[in-house]
C-alpha positions as semicolon CSV with decimal commas, in nm:
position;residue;x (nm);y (nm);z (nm)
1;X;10,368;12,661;20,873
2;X;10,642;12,682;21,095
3;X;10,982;12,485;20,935
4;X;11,006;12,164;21,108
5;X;11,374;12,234;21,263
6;X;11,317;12,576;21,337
7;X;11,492;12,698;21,631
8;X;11,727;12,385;21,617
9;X;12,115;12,379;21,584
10;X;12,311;12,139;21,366
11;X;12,663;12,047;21,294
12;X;12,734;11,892;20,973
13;X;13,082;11,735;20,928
14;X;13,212;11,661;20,594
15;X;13,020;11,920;20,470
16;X;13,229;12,025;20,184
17;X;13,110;11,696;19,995
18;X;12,794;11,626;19,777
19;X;12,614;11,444;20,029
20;X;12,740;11,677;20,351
21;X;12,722;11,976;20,127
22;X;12,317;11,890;20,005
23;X;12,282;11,780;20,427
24;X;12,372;12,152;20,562
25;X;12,150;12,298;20,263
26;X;11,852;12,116;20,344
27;X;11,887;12,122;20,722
28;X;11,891;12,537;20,692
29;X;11,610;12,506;20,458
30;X;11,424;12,339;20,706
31;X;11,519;12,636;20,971
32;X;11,835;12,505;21,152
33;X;12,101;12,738;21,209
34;X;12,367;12,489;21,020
35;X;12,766;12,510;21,148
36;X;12,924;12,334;20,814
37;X;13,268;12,152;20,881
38;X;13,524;12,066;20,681
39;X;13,885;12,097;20,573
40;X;13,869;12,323;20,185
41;X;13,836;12,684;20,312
42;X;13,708;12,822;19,996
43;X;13,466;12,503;19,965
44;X;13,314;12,629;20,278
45;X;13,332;12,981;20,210
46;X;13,084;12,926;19,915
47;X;12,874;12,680;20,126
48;X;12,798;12,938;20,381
49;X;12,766;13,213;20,104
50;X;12,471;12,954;19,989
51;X;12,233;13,033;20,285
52;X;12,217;13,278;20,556
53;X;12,166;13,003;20,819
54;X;12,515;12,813;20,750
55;X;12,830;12,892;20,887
56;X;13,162;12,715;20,807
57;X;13,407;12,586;21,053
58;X;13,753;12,420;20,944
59;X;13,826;12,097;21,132
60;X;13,972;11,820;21,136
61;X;13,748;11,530;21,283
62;X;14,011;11,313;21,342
63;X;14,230;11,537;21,578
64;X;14,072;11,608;21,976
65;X;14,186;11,946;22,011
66;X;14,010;12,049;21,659
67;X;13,747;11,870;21,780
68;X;13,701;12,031;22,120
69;X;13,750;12,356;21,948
70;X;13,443;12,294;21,713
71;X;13,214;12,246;22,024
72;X;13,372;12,528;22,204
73;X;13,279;12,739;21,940
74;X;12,939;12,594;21,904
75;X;12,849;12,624;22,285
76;X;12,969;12,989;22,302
77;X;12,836;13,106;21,958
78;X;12,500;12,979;21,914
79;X;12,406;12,818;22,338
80;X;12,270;12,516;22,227
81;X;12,323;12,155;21,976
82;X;12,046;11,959;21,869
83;X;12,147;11,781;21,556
84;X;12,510;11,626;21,443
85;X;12,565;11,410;21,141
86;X;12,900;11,300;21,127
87;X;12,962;11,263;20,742
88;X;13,332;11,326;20,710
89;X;13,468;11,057;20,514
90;X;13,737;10,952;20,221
91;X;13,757;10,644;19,980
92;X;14,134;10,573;20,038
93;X;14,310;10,342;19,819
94;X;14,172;10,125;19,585
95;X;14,354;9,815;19,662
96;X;14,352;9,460;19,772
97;X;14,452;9,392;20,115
98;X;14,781;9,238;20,032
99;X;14,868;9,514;19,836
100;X;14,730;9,802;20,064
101;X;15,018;10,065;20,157
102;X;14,978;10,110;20,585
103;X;14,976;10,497;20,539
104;X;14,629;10,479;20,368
105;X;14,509;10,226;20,611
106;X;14,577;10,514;20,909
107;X;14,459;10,754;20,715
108;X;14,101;10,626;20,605
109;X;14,048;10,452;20,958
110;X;14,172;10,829;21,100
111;X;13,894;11,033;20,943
112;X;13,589;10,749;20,903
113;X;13,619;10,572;21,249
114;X;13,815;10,794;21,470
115;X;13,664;11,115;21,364
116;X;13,285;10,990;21,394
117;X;13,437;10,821;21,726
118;X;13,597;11,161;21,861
119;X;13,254;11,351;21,742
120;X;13,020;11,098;21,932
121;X;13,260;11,167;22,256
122;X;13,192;11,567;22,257
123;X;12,820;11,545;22,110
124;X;12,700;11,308;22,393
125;X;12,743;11,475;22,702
126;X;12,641;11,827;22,552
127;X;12,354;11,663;22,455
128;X;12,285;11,504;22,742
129;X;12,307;11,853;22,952
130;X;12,077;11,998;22,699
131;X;11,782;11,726;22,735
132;X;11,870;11,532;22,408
133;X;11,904;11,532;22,056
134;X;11,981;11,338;21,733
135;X;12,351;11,180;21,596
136;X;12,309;11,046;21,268
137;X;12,658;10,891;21,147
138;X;12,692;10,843;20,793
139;X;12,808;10,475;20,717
140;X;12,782;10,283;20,359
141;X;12,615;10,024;20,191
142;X;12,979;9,891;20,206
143;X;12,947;9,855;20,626
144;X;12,650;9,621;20,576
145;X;12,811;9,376;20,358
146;X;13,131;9,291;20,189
147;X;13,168;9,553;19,961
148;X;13,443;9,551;19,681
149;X;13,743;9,378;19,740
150;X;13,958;9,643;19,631
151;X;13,809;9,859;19,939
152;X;13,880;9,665;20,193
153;X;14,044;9,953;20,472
154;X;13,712;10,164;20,361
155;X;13,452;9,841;20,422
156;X;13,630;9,802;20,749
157;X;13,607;10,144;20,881
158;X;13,210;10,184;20,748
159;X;13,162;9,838;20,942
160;X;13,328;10,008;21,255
161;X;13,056;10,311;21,225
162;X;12,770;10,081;21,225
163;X;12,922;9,936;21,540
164;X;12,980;10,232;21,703
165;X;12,660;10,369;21,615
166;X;12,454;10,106;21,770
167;X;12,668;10,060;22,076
168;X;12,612;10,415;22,139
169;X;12,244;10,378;22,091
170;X;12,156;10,107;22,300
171;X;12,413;10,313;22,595
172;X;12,220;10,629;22,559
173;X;11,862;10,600;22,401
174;X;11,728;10,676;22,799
175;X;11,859;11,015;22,796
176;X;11,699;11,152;22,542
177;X;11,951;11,126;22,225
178;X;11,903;10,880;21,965
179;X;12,152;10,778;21,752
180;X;12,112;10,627;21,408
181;X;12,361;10,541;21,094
182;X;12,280;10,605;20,708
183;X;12,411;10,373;20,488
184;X;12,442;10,565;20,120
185;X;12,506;10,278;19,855
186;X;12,567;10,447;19,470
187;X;12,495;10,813;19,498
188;X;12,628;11,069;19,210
189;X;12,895;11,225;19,410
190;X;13,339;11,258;19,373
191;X;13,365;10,960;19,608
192;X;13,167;10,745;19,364
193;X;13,349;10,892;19,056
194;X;13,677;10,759;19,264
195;X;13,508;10,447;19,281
196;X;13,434;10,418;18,877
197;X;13,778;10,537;18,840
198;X;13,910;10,230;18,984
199;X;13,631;10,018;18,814
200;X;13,783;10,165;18,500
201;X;14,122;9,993;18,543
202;X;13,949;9,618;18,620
203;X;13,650;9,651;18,330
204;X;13,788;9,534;17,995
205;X;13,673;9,453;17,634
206;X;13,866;9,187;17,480
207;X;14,257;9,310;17,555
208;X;14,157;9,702;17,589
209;X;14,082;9,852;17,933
210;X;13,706;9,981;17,960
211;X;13,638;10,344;17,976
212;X;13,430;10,550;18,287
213;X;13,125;10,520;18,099
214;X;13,146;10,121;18,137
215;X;13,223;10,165;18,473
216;X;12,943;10,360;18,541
217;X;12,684;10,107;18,294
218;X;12,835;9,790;18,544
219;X;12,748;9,956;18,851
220;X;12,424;10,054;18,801
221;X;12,323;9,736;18,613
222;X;12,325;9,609;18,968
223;X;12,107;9,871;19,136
224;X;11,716;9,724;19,098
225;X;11,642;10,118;19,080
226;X;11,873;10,137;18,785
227;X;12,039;10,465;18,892
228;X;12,276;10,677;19,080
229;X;12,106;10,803;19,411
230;X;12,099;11,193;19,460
231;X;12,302;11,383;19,740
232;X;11,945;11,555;19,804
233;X;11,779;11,167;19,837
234;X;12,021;11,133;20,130
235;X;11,985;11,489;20,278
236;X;11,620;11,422;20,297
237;X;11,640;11,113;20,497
238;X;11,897;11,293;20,754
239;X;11,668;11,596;20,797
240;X;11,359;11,346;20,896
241;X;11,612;11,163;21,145
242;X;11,656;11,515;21,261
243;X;11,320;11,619;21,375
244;X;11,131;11,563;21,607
245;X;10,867;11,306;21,462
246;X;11,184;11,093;21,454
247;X;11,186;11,032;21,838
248;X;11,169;10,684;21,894
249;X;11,410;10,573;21,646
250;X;11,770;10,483;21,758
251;X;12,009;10,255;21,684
252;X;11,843;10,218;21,342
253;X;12,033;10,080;21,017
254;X;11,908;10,281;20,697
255;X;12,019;10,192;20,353
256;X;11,933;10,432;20,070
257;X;12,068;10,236;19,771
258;X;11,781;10,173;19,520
259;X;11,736;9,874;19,640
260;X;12,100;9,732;19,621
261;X;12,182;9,592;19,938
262;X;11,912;9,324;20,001
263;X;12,012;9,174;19,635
């Protein structure tokens, strides 16, 4: 049987994190020729050393002439773009909003909003020359509701994907490219271990500060699945957005939090 994204070409930003990372390994698996983005050179050295399909790229999403580069390179290299997911994103401060420093606010609204903003901008009108294709941004379980308080600059900027995501949807669904936005809630990657680090500081027994491992016990106490999601759970849901079957979904919300979000 023929691999369902055979033939296809796919750029992957944020690549050089678990979810990114498992996205451009499953995406090749599946028979796209994979261009992996992302900022660590050796990171993305041994991604592309992973599979014969992936090749790295360093870029920074939230700059237009690194940006226009990437897409140079991907017109002139491999002719043709059918899938992007636009998963470069950081944490930022743990914080509350009176106490967030202005530096981290740039910075986190930089990579999550501008650079999914500044991909969407060169990935629509290739695609539209090319007949069509799939965007899938990669928001959070934090853009669909409040999220902690100490993440407030993060929240904000997943909030601002969703928006842009649907937006662009409802703008372009008639030529052919659908555009959709994952929302990850507790999956086992460095972003969530930032996440329990700060949790760490705020859970306490008696006088004593708790440790990780309490951290990690209070978060998934409130997942109904009662576990971290995988990287791979999430890659899997991106490559059937990619294909084909996936046609006539756009502007689409997906959650893939055990069950978190709705409780």
């Amino acid at each position: 049987m023929e691999p369902p994204l055979n033939g296809k070409v796919a750029i992957v930003t944020g690549a050089t994190g678990g979810i990114g990372w498992a996205t451009a390994r499953r995406l090749a698996e599946d028979g796209a020729k994979v261009i992996a983005v992302g900022r660590n050179d050796n990171k993305l050295k041994e991604l592309a050393a992973s599979h014969p399909d992936i090749a790295a790229h360093r870029a920074d999403v939230a700059e237009e002439d690194s940006v226009r580069g990437l897409f140079d390179r991907t017109q002139n290299e491999f002719g043709r773009l059918d899938v992007v997911l636009n998963g470069a994103g950081i944490v930022g401060e743990n914080a509350l909003i009176e106490n967030q420093d202005m530096e981290n606010y740039h910075q986190v609204m930089a990579i999550n909003v501008t650079g999914t903003f500044l991909m969407m901008k060169y990935t629509i009108p290739l695609l539209r020359r090319l007949g069509g294709g799939a965007i899938i941004n990669v928001g959070s379980a934090a853009g669909v509701q409040a999220g902690r308080a100490t993440m407030p600059v993060y929240c904000a900027s997943k909030h601002a994907v969703v928006g842009l995501t649907r937006v662009a949807a409802k703008a372009h669904a008639g030529e052919g490219i659908r555009i959709n936005v994952i929302c990850p809630g507790q999956i086992d990657t460095d972003m969530l271990a930032a996440v329990e680090q700060d949790m760490m500081e705020t859970v306490k027994q008696g006088s004593s500060v708790g440790s990780v491992e309490e951290a990690r016990k209070k978060v998934i106490a409130a997942i109904p699945a009662g576990r971290y999601g995988r990287p791979d759970e999430v890659a899997a849901l991106v490559a059937f957005l990619s294909r084909d079957d996936a046609h006539f979904i756009n502007g689409s919300i997906y959650t893939i939090d055990g069950g978190f979000t709705p409780f």
